[in-house]
DRENDO-1510 file (C-alpha; in Angstrom, 1 decimal, always signed):
<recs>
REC; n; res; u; v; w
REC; 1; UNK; -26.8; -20.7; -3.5 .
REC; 2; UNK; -24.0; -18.7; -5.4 .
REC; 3; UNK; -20.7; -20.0; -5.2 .
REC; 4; UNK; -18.0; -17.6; -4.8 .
REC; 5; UNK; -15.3; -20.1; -4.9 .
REC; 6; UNK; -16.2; -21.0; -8.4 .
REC; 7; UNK; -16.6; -17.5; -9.9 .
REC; 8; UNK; -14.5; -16.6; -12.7 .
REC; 9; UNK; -14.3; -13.2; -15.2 .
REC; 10; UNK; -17.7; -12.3; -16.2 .
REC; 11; UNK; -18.9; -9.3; -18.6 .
REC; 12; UNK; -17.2; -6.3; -17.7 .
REC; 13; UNK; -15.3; -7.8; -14.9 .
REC; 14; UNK; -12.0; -9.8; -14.9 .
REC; 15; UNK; -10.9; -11.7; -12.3 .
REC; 16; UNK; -11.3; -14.6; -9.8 .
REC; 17; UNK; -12.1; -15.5; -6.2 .
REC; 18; UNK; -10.1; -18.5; -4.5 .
REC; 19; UNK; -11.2; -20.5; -1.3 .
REC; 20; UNK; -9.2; -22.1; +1.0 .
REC; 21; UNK; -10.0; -26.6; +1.3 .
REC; 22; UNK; -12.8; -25.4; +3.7 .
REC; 23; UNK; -14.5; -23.2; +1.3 .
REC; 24; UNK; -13.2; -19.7; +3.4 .
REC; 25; UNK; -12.4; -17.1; +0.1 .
REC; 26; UNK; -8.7; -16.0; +0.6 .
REC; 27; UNK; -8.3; -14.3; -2.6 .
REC; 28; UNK; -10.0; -11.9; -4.4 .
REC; 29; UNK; -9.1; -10.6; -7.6 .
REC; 30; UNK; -11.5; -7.9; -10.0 .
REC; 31; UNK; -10.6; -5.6; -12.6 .
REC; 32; UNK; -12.8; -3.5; -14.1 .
REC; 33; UNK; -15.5; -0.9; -14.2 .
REC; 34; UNK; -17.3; -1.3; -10.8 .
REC; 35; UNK; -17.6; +2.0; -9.2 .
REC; 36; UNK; -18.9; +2.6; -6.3 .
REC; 37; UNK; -17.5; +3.5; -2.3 .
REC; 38; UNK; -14.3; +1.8; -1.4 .
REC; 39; UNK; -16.0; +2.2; +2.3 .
REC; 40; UNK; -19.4; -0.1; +1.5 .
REC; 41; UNK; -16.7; -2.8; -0.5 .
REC; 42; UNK; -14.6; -2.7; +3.2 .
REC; 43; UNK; -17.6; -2.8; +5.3 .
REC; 44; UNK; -19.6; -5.6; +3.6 .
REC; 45; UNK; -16.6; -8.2; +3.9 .
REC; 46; UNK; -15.6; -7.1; +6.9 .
REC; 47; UNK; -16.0; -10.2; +9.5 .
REC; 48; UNK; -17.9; -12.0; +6.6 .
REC; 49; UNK; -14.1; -13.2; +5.0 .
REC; 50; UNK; -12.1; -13.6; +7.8 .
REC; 51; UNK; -9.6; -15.4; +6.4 .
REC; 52; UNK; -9.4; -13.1; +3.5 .
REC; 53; UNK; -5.2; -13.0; +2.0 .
REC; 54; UNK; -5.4; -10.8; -0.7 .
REC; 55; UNK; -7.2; -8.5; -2.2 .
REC; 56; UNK; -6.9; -6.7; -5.9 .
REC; 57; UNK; -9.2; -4.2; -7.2 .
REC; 58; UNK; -7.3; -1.9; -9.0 .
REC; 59; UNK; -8.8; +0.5; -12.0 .
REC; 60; UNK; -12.2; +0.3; -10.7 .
REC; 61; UNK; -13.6; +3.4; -10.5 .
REC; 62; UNK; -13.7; +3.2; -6.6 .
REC; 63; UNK; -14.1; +6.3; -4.4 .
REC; 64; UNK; -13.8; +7.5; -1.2 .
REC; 65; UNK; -11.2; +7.5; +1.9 .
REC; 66; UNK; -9.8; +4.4; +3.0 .
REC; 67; UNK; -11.4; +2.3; +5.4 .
REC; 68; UNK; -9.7; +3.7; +9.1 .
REC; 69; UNK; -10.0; +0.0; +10.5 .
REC; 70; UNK; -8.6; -3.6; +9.2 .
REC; 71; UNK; -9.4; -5.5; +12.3 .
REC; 72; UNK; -11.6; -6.9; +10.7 .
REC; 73; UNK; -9.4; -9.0; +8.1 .
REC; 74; UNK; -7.0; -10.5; +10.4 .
REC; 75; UNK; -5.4; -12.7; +7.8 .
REC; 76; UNK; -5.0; -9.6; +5.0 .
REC; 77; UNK; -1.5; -9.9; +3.5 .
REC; 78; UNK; -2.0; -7.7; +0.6 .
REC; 79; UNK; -4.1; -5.0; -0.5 .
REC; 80; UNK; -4.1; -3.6; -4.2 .
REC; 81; UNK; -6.1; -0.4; -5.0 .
REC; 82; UNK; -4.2; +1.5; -7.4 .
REC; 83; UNK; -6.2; +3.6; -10.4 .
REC; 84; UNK; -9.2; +4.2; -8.4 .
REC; 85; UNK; -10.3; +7.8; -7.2 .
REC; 86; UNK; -9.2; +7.9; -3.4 .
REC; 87; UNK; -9.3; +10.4; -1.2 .
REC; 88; UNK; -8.4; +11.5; +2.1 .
REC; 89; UNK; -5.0; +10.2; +4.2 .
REC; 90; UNK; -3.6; +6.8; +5.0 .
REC; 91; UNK; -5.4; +5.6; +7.9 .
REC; 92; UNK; -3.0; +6.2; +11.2 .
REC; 93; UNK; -5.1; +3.3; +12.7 .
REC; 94; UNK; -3.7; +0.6; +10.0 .
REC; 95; UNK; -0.4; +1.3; +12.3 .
REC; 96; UNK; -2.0; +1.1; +16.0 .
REC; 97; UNK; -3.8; -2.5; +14.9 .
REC; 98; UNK; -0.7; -3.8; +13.3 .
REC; 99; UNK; +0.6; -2.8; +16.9 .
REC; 100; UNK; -1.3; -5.2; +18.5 .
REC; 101; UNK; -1.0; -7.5; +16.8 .
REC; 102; UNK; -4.7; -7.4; +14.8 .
REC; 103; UNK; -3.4; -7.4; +11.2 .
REC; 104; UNK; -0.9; -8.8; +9.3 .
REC; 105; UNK; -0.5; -6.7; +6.4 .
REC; 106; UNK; +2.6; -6.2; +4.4 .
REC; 107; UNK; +1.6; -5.2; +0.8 .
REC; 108; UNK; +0.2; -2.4; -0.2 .
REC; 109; UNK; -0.2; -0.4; -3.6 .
REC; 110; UNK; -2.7; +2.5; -4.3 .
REC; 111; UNK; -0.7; +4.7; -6.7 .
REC; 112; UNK; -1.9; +7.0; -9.2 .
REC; 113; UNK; -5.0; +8.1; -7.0 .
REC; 114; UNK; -4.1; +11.8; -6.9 .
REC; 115; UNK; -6.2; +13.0; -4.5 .
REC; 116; UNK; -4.7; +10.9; -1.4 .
REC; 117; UNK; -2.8; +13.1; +0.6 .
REC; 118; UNK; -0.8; +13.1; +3.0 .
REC; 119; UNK; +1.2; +13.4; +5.8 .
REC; 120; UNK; +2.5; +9.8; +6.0 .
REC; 121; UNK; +1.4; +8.8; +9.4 .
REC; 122; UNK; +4.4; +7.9; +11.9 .
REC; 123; UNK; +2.4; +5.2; +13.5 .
REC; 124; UNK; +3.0; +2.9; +10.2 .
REC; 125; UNK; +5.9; +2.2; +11.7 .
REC; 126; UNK; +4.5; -0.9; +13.7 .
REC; 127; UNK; +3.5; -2.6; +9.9 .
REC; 128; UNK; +5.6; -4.9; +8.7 .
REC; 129; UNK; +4.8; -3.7; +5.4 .
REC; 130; UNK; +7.5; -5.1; +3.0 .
REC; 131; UNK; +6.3; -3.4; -0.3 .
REC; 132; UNK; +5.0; +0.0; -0.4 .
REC; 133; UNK; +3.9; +1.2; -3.5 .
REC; 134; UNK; +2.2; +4.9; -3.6 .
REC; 135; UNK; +3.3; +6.7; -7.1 .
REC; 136; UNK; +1.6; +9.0; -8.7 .
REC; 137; UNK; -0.2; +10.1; -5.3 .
REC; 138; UNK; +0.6; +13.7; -6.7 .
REC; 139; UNK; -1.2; +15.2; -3.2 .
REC; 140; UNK; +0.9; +13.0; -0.6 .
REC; 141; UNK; +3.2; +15.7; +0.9 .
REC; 142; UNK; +5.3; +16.2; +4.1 .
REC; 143; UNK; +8.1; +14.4; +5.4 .
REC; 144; UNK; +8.8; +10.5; +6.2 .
REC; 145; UNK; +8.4; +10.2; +9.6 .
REC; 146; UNK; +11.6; +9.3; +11.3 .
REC; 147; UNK; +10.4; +6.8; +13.4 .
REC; 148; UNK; +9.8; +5.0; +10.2 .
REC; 149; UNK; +13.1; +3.7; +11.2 .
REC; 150; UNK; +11.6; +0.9; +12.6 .
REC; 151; UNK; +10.1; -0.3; +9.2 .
REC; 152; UNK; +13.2; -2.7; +8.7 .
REC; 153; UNK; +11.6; -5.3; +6.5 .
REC; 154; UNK; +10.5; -2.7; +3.7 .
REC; 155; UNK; +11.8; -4.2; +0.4 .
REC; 156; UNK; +9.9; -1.4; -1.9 .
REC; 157; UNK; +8.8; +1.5; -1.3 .
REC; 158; UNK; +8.1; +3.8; -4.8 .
REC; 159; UNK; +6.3; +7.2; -4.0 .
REC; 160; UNK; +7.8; +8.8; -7.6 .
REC; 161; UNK; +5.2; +11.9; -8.8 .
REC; 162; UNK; +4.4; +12.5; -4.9 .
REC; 163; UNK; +5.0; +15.8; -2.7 .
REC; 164; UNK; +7.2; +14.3; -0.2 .
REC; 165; UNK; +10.2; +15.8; +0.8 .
REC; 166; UNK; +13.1; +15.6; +3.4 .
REC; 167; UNK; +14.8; +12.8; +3.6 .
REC; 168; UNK; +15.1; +8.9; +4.2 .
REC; 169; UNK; +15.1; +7.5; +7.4 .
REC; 170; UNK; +19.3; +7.1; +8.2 .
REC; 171; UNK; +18.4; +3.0; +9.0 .
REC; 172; UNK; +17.4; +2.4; +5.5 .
REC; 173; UNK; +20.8; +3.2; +3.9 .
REC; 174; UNK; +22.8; +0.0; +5.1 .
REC; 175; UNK; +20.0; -2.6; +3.9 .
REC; 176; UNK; +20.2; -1.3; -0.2 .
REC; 177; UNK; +23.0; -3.1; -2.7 .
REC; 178; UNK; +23.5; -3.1; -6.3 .
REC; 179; UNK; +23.5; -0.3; -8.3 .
REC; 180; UNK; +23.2; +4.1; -8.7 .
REC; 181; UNK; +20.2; +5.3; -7.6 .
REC; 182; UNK; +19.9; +8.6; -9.5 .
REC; 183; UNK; +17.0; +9.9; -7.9 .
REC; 184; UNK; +18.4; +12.1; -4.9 .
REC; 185; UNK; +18.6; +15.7; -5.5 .
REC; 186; UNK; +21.6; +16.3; -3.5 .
REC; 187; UNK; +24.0; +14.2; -6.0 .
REC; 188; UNK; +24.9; +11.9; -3.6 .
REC; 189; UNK; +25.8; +8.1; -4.5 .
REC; 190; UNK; +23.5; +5.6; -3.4 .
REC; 191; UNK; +23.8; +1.7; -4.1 .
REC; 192; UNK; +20.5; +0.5; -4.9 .
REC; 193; UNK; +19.0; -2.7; -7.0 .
REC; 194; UNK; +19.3; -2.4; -10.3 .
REC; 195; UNK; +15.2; -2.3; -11.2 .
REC; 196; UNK; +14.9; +0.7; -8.8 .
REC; 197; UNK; +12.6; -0.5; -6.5 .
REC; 198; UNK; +12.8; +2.1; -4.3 .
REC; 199; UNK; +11.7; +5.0; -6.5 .
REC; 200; UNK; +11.8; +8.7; -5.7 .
REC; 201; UNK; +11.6; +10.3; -8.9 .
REC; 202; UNK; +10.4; +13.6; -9.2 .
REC; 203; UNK; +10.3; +13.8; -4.9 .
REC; 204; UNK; +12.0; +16.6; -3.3 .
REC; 205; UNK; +13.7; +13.9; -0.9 .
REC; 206; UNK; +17.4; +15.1; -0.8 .
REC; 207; UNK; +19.0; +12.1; +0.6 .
REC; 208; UNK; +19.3; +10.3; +3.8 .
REC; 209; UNK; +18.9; +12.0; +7.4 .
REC; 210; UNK; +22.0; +12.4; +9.7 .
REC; 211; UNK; +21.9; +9.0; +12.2 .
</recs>
């Protein structure tokens, strides 16, 4: 019987898997050329890791739209896709399941896949997504929803080479400190931490909306 627990980088693939002192995989952690549908990876752990943390498979060579449903990692903290080739929106479901309470997710990256587009969907805003990281999405476009207001535990958020324009929900001004952010097109002064972590660059976001 393979042990996944055990399995380390092998040929073309880098990486690991950890288990938890029960042998449960919580982690799971593979760069490289794979390719293949990002659908079939979903669906074949889906119910078979349920305790499932983290999950990394960035540069891959993955296609295909998101998975629309991730009730069926209830424990899924973080999800890292970035590099692949995905397609399609950000699933409006994610925020209806974090609603009730089904997932738990507060990490997720899948920049530089240029064919993701948008609108961002307005129901993210029951996530308690901390770090949001979707640069180089060249084909996101629209506005950020306002009631994105509610996302009050967002730490980053970078969507730099993106479409999105408008501005920045009015909430999200008090919570930054530290230093210029020179990204808004309007000129206006903006504290913000010093390593930029929430980066706008090359956005047609203008500044923050009126409260």
């Amino acid at each position: 019987v393979f042990d996944y627990c055990t399995w380390k980088s092998q040929g073309l693939l880098d990486g690991h898997i950890s288990c938890d002192d029960e042998g449960y995989i919580t982690e799971i952690q593979i760069l490289g050329s794979l390719k293949g549908s990002v659908a079939d990876v979903f669906n074949t752990m889906a119910g078979n890791v349920p305790k499932l943390n983290r999950l990394v498979m960035e540069y891959m060579g993955l296609y295909g739209s998101l998975p629309s449903s991730l009730a069926g990692f209830p424990e899924l903290a973080a999800v890292f896709l970035s590099g692949n080739d995905l397609y399609g929106t950000l699933p409006a479901l994610w925020g209806e399941e974090a609603r009730l309470g089904l997932t738990k997710l507060v990490t997720f990256s899948a920049g530089n896949n240029p064919s993701l587009v948008g609108p961002l969907p307005s129901t993210w805003q029951h996530m308690k997504l901390e770090y949001l990281l979707l640069s180089e999405d060249g084909a996101l476009e629209g506005t950020i929803p306002r009631s994105w207001n509610n996302m009050k535990e967002l730490k980053v958020f970078q969507i730099y080479g993106s479409k999105l324009s408008g501005c920045l929900p009015a909430q999200w001004k008090g919570r930054v400190a530290g230093t210029t952010w020179k990204y808004l097109k309007s000129g206006e002064t903006v504290p913000m931490p010093p390593t930029d972590p929430w980066d706008l660059s090359g956005t047609s976001i203008t500044g923050f909306c009126a409260a």
